[in-house]
C-alpha positions as CSV (number, residue, x, y, z in Angstrom):
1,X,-1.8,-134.3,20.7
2,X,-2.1,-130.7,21.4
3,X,0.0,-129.7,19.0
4,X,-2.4,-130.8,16.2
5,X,-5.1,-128.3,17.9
6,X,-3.2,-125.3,19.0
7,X,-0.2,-123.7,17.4
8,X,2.9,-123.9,18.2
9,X,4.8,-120.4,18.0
10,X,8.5,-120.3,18.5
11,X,9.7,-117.0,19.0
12,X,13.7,-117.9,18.5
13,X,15.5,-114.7,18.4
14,X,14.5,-111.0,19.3
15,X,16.6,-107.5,19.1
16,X,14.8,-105.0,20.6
17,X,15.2,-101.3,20.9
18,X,11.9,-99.6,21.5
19,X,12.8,-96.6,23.0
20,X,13.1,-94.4,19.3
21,X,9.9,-96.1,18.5
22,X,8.2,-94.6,21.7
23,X,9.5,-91.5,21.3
24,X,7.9,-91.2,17.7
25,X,4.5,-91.9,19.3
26,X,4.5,-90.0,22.1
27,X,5.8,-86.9,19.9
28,X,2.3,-87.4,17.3
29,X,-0.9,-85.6,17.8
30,X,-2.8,-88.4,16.4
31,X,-2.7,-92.7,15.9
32,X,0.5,-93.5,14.3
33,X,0.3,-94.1,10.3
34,X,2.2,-97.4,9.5
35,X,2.6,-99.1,6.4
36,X,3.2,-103.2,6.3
37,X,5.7,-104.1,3.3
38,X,6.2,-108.0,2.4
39,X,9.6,-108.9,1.8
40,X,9.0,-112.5,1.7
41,X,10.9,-115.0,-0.7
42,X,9.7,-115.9,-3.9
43,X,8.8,-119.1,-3.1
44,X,6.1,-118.4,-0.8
45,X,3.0,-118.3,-2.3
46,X,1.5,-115.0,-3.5
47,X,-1.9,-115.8,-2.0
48,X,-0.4,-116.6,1.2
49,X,1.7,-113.7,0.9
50,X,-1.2,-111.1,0.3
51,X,-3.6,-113.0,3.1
52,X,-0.7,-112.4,6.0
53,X,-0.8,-108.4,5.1
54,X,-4.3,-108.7,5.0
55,X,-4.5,-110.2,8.2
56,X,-1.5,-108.0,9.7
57,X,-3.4,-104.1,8.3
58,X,-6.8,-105.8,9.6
59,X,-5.0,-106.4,13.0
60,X,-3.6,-103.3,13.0
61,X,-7.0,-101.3,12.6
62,X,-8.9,-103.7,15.6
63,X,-6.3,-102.8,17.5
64,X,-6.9,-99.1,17.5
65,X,-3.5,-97.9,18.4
66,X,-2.5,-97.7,14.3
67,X,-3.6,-96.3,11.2
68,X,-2.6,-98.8,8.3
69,X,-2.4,-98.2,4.7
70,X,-4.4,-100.2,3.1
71,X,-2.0,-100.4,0.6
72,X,0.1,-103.7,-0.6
73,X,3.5,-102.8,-0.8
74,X,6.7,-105.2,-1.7
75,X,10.0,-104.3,-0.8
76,X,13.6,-106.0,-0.2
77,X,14.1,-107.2,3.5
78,X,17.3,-104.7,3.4
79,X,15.1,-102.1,1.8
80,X,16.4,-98.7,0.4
81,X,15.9,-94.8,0.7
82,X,12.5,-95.2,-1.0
83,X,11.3,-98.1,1.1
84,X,12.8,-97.5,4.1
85,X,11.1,-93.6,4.4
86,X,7.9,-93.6,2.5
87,X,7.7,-89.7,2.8
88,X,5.4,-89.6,0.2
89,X,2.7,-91.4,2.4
90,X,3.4,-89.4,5.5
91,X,4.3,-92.6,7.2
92,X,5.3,-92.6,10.9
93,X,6.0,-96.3,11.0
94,X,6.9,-99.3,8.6
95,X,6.3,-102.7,9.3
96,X,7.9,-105.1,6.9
97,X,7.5,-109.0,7.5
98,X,9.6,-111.9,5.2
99,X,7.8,-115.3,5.4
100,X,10.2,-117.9,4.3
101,X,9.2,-121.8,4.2
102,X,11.5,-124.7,6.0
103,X,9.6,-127.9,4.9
104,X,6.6,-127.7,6.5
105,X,7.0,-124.5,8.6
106,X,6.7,-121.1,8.1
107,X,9.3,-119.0,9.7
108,X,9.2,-114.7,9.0
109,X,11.5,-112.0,10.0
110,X,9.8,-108.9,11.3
111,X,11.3,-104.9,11.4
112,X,10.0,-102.3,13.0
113,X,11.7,-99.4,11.5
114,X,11.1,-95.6,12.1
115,X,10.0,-93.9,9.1
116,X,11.7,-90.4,9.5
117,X,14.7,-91.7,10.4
118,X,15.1,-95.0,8.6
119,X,16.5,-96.7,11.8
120,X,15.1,-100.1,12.5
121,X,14.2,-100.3,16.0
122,X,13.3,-103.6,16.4
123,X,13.8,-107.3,14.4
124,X,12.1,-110.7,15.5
125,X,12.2,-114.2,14.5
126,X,9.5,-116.4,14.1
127,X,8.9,-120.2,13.9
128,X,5.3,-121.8,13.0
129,X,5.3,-125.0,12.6
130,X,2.3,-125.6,10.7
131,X,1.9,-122.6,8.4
132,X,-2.0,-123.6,8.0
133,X,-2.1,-121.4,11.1
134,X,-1.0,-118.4,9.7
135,X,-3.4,-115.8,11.0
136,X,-2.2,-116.7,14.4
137,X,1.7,-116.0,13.4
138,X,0.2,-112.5,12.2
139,X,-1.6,-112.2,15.4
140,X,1.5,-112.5,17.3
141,X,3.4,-110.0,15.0
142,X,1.1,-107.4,15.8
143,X,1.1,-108.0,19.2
144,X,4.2,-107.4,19.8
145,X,4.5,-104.5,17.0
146,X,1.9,-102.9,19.8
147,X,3.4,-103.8,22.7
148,X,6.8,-102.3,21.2
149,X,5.3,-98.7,21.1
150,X,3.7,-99.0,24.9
151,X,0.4,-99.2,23.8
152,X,-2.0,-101.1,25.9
153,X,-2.4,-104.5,25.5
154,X,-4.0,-106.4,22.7
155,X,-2.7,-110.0,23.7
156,X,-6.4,-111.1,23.3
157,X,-5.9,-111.3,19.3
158,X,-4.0,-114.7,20.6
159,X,-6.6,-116.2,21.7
160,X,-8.0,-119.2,20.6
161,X,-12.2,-119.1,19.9
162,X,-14.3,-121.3,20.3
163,X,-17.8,-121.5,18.8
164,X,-20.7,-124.1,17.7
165,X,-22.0,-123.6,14.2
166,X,-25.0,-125.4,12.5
167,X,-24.8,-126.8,9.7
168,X,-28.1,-128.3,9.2
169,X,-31.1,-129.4,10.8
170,X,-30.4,-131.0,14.7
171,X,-26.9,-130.5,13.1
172,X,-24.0,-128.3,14.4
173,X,-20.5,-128.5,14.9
174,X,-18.0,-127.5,17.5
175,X,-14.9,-125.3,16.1
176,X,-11.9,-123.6,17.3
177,X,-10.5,-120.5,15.1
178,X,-8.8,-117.3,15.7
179,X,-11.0,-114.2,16.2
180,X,-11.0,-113.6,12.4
181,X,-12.6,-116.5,11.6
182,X,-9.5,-117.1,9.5
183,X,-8.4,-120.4,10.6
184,X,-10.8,-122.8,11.5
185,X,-10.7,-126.3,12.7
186,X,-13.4,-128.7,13.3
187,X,-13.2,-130.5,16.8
188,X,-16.3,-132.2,17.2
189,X,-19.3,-133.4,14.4
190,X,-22.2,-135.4,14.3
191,X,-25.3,-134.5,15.8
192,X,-26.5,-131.7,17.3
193,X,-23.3,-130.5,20.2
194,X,-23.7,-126.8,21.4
195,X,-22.7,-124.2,23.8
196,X,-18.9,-125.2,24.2
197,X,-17.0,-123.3,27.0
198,X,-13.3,-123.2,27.3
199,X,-12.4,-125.1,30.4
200,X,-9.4,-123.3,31.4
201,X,-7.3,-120.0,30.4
202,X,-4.7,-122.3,29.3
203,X,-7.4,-123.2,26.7
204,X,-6.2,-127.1,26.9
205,X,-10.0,-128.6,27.0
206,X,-13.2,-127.4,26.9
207,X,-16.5,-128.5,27.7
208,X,-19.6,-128.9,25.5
209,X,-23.1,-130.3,25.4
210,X,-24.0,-133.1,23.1
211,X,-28.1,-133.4,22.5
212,X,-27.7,-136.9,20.5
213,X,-28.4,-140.0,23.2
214,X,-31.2,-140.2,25.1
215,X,-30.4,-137.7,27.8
216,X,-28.8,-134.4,27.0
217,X,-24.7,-135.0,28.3
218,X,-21.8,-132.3,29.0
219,X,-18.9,-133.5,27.8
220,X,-15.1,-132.5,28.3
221,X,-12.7,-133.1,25.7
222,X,-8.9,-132.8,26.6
223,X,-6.8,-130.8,23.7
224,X,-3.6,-132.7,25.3
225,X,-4.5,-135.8,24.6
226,X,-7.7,-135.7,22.7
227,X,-9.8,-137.8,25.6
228,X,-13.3,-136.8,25.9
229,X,-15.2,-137.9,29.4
230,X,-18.6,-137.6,30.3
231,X,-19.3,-135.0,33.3
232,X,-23.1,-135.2,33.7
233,X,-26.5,-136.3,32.2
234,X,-29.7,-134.8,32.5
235,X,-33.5,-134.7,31.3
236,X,-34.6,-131.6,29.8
237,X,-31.7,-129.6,29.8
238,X,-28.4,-129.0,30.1
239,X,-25.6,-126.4,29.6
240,X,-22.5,-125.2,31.3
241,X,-22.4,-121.7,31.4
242,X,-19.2,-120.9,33.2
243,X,-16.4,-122.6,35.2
244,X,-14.9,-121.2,38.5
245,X,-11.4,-119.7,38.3
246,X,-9.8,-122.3,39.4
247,X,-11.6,-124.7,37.5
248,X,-13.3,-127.0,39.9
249,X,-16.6,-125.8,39.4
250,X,-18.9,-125.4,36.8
251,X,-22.3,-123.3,36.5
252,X,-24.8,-125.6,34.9
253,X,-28.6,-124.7,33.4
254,X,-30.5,-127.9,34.0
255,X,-34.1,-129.0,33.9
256,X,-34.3,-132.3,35.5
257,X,-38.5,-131.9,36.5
258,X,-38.9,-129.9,33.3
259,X,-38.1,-126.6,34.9
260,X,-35.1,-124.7,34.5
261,X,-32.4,-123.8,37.4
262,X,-28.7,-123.0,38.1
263,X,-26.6,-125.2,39.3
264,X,-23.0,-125.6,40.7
265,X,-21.6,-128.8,39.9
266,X,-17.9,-129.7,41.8
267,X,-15.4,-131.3,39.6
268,X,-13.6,-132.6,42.4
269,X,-16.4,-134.7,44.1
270,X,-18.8,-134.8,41.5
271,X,-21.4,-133.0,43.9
272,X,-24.6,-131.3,42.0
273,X,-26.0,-128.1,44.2
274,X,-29.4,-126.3,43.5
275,X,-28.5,-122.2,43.5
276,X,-31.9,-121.0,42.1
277,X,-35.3,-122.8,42.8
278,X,-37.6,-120.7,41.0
279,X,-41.0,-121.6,39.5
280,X,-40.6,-120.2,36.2
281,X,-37.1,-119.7,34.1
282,X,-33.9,-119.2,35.8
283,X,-31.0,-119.5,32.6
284,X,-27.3,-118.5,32.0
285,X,-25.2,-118.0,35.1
286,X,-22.1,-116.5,35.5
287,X,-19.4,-116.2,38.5
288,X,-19.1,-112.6,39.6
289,X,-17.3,-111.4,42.8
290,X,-14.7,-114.0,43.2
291,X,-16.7,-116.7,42.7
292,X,-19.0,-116.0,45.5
293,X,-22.2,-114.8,43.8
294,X,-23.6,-115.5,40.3
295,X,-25.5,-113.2,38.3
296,X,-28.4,-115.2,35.7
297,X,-31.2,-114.6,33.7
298,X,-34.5,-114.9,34.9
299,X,-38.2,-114.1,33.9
300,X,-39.3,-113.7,37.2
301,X,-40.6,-110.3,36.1
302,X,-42.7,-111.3,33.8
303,X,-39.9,-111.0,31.3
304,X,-36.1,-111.9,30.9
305,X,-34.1,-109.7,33.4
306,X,-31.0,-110.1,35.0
307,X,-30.5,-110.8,38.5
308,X,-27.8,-111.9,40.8
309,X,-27.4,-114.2,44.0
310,X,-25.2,-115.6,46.2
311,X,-24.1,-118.9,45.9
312,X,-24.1,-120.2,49.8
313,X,-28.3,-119.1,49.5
314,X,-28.1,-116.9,52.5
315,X,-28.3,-113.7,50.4
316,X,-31.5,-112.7,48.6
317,X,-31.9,-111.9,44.6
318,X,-30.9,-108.6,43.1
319,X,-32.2,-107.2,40.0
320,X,-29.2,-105.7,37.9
321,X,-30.9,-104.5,34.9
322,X,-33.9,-102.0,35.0
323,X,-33.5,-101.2,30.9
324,X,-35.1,-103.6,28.8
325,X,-37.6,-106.0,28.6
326,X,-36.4,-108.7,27.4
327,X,-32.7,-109.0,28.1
328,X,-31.7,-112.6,27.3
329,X,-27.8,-113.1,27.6
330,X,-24.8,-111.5,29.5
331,X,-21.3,-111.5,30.6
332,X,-19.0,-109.8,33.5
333,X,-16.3,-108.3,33.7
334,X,-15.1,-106.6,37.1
335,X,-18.0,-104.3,37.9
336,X,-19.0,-104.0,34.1
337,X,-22.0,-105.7,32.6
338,X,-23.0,-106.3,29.3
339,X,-25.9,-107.5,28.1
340,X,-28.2,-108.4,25.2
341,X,-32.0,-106.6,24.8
342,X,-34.7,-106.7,22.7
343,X,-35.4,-103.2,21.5
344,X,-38.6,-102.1,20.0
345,X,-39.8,-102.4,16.2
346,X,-37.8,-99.7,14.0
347,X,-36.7,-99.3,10.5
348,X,-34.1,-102.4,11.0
349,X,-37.3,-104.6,11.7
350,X,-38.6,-105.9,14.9
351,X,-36.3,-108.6,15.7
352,X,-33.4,-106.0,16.8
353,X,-31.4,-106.9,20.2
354,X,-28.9,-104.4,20.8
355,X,-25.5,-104.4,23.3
356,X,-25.5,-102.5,26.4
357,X,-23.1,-101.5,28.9
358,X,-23.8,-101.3,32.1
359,X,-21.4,-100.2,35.4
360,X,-22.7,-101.8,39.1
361,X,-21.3,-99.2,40.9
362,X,-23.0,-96.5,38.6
363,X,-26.3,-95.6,36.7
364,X,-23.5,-95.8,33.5
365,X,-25.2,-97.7,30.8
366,X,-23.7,-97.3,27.3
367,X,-25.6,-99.0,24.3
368,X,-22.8,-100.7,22.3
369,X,-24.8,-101.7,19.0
370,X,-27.6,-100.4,16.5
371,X,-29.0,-103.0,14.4
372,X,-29.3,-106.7,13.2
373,X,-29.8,-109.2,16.5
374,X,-26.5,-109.0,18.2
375,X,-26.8,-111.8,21.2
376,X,-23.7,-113.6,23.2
377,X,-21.6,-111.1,24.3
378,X,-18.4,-111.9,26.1
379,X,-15.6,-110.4,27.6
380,X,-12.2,-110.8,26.9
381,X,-9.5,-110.8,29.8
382,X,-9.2,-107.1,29.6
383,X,-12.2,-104.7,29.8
384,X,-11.9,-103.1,26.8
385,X,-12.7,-105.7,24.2
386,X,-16.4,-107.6,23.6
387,X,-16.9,-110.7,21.3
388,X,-20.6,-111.0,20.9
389,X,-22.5,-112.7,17.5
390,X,-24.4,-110.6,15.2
391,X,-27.1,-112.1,12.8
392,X,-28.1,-109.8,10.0
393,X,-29.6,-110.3,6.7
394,X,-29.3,-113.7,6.8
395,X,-25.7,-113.7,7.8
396,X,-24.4,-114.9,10.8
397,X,-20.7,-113.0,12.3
398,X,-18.6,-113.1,14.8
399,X,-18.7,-109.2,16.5
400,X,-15.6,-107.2,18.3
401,X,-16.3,-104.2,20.0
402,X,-13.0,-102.1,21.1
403,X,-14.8,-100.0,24.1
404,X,-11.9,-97.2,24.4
405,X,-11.6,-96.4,20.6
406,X,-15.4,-96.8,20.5
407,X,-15.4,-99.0,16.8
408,X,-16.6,-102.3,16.0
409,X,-15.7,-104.7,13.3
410,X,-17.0,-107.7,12.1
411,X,-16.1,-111.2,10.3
412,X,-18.5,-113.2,8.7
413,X,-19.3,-116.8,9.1
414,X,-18.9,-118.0,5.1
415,X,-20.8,-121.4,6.3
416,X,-23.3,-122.0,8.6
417,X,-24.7,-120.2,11.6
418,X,-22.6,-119.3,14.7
419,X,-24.7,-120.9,17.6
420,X,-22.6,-119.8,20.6
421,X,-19.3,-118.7,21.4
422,X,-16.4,-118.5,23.9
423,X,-13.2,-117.1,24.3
């Protein structure tokens, strides 16, 4: 059932009263300095206790809208004159969460109080019911903590990930997590299954393609109900690289006489169309403009470029890209671009591939990254944040990039190496 893949969040009660809060933040010259005090009960775990701020002040700092103290502080929910003004930290804001445990849920109480005045402005209620899922309770908290002040949206922290990892040799796994990496949950095993692809924005299924029978085999599985149905099968190879808005139609790379093209594959009447018939290497496409073009990676340059081309074959190819020479993966957004490249030898060794930002409308481009091979980079619903995957050192991340506050942060894979990724 879904419920034992996604999490269920509750939110059962909320007074609100944002205006003083506004007002604060509107009066400062600079981000607003908030502190995050536990008040939780004895009962709950310490460790859990201290991983919840963690993930709450990390939250806080992605977002770039805050500046959290790093500090851990305790308090009682009521709270005094000490912990209700902080003074001494020249504190604009206090957040101060109390988890509490009902057998096998984890409910918390949230207040937003004003620091200078020691007015709380606003108090939620929360309801997990499986506390294992924690980091996506603190996720919501500081959503909403952000969306309290009339900052702009961070509502992608709630989104699910997912992601292929391998764990050995013609061995990976498919996993869904929060963007922390915090939580993690192994969907699929067994084999070698790679580039998964959420199927919807409901994030309810999601496709994936297993390399363990005799012909490579996309797969959906259905989070609902935990079915998994075979789409298509195919010599060479085979990956879906995007679906259509409304679902019905997926962007496939197949090789069926050993040479790779895109493909449009309808759900609905389980019809396969040829978009790109190319003599050489034609990889990765994406939907742009409403579904009605793609944009891909091809070599037909002598080189991995990017290119786009309408999907009804009566327009001809555009090149998008004319920095780079080997440019390898990429992701849309609107009239945004951004795109992996292989930059030349330098003191972080000559395997670099850097992130850059391109604008189709404009000769913008914007490089995003500086080191280590940072591939995969995708959107999230908004245009301001980028997931991508960084291997450095030997250690393999998942990457966000917050465009307007221009900072990056990143959170280590402890096991195995992130394959792909999708959000």
């Amino acid at each position: 059932m879904i419920k034992k893949i996604l999490m269920i969040l509750v939110l059962s009660s909320v007074i609100f009263a944002a205006d003083a809060t506004v007002e604060i933040v509107k009066k400062l010259n600079s981000l607003p300095k908030i502190a995050v005090q536990d008040a939780s009960d004895n009962n709950v775990d310490i460790t859990l206790r201290k991983k919840f701020f963690k993930i709450i002040v990390g939250d806080l700092r992605v977002s770039a809208h805050f500046r959290p103290l790093d500090e851990y502080l305790k308090s009682s929910y009521e709270g005094d004159v000490k912990d209700n003004f902080l003074s001494k930290k020249g504190v604009d804001l206090i957040l101060r969460f109390k988890l509490s445990l009902e057998k096998q849920n984890l409910m918390a109480t949230v207040k937003l109080i004003n620091a200078s005045s020691g007015v709380v402005d606003s108090e939620t209620n929360y309801k997990l019911e499986n506390k294992r899922r924690f980091p996506f309770l603190a996720h919501r908290i500081v959503v909403s903590v952000n969306d309290a002040i009339g900052a702009p949206s961070i509502k992608w922290m709630e989104q699910f990930v997912i992601f292929a990892k391998y764990t050995g040799k013609k061995e990976s796994e498919i996993v869904v997590s929060d963007y922390t990496l915090s939580f993690q949950k192994t969907l699929v095993k067994g084999g070698l299954n790679i580039f998964p692809i959420w199927a919807n924005d409901a994030q309810t299924a999601f496709y994936y393609s297993s390399y363990n029978g005799y012909l490579p085999t996309l797969f959906k599985v259905d989070l609902t109900n935990g079915t998994r149905d075979k789409i298509i099968s195919s010599k060479g190879m085979l990956v879906c690289s995007d679906v259509s808005k409304d679902g019905t139609k997926l962007l496939l790379t197949m090789a069926p006489n050993d040479q790779t093209d895109i493909y449009q594959y309808d759900l609905r009447y389980k019809q396969l169309k040829r978009i790109t018939k190319y003599p050489g290497i034609d990889v990765n496409g994406n939907f742009i403009d409403n579904d009605k073009k793609i944009i891909f990676i091809s070599d037909r340059l002598g080189y991995p470029n990017i290119f786009s081309k309408g999907i009804d074959g009566n327009s001809g190819i555009e090149q998008m890209v004319y920095r780079g020479k080997n440019n390898n993966s990429v992701s849309t957004m609107g009239n945004y671009i951004v795109y992996s490249s292989r930059d030349k030898s330098s003191e972080f060794g000559s395997k670099v591939f850097n992130l850059y930002l391109i604008s189709t409308n404009t000769d913008y481009i914007r490089q995003l990254t500086a080191n280590g091979r940072n591939i995969y980079p995708r959107f999230a619903k908004g245009k301001d944040t980028i997931m991508f995957i960084k291997q450095y050192k030997n250690q393999s991340s998942l990457g966000i990039i917050r465009l307007n506050a221009n900072k990056s942060f990143l959170f280590p894979l402890k096991v195995g190496k992130i394959q792909s990724i999708d959000w």
